[in-house]
C-alpha positions as CSV (number, residue, x, y, z in Angstrom):
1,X,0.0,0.0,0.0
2,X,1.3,3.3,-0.9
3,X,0.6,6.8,0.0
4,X,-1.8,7.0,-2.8
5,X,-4.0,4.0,-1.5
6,X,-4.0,5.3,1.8
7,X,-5.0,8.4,0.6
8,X,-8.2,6.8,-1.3
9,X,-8.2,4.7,2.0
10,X,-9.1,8.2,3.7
11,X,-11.6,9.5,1.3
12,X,-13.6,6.8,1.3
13,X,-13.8,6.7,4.8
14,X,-14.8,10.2,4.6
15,X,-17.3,10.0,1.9
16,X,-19.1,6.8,3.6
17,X,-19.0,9.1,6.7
18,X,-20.5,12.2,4.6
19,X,-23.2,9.7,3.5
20,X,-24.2,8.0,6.4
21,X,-24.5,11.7,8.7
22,X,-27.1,13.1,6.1
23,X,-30.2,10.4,7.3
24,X,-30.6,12.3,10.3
25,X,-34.1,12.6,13.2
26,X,-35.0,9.3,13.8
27,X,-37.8,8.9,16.2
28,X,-37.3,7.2,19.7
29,X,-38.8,3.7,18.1
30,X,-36.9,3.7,15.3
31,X,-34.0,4.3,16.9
32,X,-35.2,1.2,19.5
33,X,-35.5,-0.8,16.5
34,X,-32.7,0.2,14.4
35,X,-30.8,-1.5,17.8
36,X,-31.9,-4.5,17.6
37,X,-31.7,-4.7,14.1
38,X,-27.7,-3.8,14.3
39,X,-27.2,-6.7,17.7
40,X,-29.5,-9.1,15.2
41,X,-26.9,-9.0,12.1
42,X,-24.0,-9.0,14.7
43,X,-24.8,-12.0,16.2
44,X,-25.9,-13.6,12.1
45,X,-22.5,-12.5,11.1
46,X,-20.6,-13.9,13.9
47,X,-22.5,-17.0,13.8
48,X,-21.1,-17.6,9.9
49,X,-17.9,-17.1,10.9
50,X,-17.8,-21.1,13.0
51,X,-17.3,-22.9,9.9
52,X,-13.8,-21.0,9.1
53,X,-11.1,-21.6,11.5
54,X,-7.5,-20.1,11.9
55,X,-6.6,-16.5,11.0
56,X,-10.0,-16.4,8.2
57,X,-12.2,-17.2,11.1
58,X,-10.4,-14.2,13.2
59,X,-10.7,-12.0,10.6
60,X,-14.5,-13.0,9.8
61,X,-14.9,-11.9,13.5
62,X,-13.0,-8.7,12.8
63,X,-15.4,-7.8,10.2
64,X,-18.6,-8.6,12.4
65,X,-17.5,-6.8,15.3
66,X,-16.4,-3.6,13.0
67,X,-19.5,-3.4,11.3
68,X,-21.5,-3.7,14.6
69,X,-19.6,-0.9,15.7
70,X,-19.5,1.6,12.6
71,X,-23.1,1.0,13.1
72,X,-24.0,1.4,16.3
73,X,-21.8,4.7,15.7
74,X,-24.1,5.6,12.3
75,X,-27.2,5.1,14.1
76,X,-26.2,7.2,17.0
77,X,-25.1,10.0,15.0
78,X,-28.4,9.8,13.0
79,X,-30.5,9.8,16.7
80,X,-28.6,12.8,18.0
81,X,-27.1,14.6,15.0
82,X,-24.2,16.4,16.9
83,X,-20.4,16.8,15.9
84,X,-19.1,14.8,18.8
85,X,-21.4,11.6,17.1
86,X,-20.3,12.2,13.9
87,X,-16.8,12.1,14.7
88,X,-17.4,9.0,16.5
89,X,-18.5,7.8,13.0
90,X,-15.7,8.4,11.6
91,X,-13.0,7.0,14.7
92,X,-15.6,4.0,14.2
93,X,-14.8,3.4,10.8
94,X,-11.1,3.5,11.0
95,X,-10.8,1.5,14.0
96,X,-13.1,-0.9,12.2
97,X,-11.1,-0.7,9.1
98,X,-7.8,-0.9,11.5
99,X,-9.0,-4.1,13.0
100,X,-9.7,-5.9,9.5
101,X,-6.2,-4.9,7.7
102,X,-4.4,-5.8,11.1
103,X,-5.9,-9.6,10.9
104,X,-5.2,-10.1,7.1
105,X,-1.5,-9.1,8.2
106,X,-1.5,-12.3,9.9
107,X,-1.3,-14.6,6.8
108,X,2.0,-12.9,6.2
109,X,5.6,-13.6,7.4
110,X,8.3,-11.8,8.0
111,X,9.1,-8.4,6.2
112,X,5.4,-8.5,4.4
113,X,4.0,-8.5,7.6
114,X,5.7,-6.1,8.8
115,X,5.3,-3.3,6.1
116,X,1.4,-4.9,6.0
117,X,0.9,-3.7,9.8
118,X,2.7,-0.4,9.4
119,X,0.9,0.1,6.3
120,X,-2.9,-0.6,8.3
121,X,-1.5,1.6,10.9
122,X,-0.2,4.5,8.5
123,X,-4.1,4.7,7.2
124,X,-5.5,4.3,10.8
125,X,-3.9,7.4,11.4
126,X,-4.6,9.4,8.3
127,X,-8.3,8.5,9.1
128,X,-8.5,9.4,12.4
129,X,-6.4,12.9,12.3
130,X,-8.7,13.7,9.2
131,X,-11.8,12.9,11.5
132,X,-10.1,15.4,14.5
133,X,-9.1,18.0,11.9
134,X,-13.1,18.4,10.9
135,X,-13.8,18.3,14.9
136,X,-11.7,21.0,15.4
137,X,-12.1,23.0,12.4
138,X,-16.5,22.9,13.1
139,X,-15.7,22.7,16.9
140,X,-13.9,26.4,16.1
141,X,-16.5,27.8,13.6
142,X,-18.9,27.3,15.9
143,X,-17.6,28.7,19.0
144,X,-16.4,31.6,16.6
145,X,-20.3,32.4,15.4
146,X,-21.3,33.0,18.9
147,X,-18.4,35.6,19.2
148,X,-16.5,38.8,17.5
149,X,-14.1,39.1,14.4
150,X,-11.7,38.4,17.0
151,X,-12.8,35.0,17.5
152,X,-13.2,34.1,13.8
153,X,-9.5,34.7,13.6
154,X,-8.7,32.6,16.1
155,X,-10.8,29.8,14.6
156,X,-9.1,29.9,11.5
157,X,-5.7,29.6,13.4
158,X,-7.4,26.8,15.6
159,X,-7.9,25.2,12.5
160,X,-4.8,25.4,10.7
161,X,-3.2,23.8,13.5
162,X,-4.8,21.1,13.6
163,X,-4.4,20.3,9.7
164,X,-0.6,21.2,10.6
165,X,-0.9,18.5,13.2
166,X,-2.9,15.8,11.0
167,X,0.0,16.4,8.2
168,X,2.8,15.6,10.4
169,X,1.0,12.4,12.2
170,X,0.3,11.6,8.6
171,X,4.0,12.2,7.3
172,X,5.4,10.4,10.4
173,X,2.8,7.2,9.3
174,X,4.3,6.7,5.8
175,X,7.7,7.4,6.7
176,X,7.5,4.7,9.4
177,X,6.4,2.7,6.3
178,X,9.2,3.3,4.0
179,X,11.4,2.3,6.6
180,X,10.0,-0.4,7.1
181,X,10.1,-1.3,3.7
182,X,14.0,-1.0,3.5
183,X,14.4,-3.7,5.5
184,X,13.6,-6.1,2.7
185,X,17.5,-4.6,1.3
186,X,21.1,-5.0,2.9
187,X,23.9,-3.1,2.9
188,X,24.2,-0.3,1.1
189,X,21.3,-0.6,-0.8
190,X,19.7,-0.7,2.6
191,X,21.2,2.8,3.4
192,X,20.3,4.1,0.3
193,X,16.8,3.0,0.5
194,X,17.0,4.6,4.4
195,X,18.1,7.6,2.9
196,X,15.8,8.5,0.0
197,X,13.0,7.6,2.8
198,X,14.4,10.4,5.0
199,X,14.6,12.7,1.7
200,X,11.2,12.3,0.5
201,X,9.5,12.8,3.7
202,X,11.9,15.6,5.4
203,X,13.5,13.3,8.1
């Protein structure tokens, strides 16, 4: 996985997120219902993972558990439409995700494996400081409408911040990465490798 994929990792994480928060006001028995529906399919999905056994049964689990939870986070954010829910959506999803890649790691070996769990890791994080970069950015435009000029500037420096700090979490991901992937080389081609990593991403 490169940064490109975990790039397209992030925006569909995003645009599942941006489709899921616009079914909003559900009533108090839909919501009951909507429940059970979610613990229902949980406990369908889990059941179908018995026949498979070894690291495809874990990951079958993986997948039950994380769609329970992106759900329960969906339908929460849909009951009470605030940003705190609809950030959980979004931590939901990329734990879920997290949780999935991180299993399928396990039918690797060695160096794969390795560059396979920093690679589910690296699009963990871009997912989840994407998710606190729109917190922050609505958590500041908000508090700013309910003040001066004053305050409006200091959302947009609130904001810019925090995409300053989502970049470097994001840069410090995919560098971890490419070092990783180095490893696969010796020698001097090893330190070459190790040096174009720190070149391309500022190390």
């Amino acid at each position: 996985m490169n940064k490109l994929n975990i790039s397209v990792i992030a925006l569909a994480i995003s645009l599942a997120f941006s489709a899921g928060a616009m079914a909003e006001g559900l009533s108090k028995n839909e919501y009951k219902a909507d429940k059970e529906k979610i613990a229902a399919e949980y406990k369908s999905a889990k059941s179908g993972c018995v026949s498979l056994s070894g690291n495809a049964n874990d990951i079958c689990i993986a997948e039950a558990k994380g769609k329970e939870k992106v759900a329960k986070a969906e339908l929460e954010a849909n009951y009470k439409p605030t940003v705190k829910n609809r950030y959980q959506v979004r931590v939901a999803k990329a734990e879920a995700d997290y949780a999935v890649a991180n299993e399928r790691c396990d039918d690797l070996a060695g160096n794969a494996k390795d560059v396979c769990v920093k690679e589910a890791k690296a699009a963990k994080i871009t997912a989840m400081s994407d998710a606190k970069t729109q917190k922050k950015t609505v958590d500041a435009n908000v508090k700013a409408d309910k003040k001066s000029t004053a305050a409006h500037n200091e959302a947009k420096t609130e904001s810019a911040d925090a995409r300053k700090d989502a970049t470097a979490n994001k840069i410090d991901a995919e560098y971890a990465v490419a070092k990783e992937k180095c490893d696969t080389f010796a020698g001097t081609a090893k330190d070459s490798c190790l040096n174009q990593a720190k070149k391309d991403f500022g190390k």
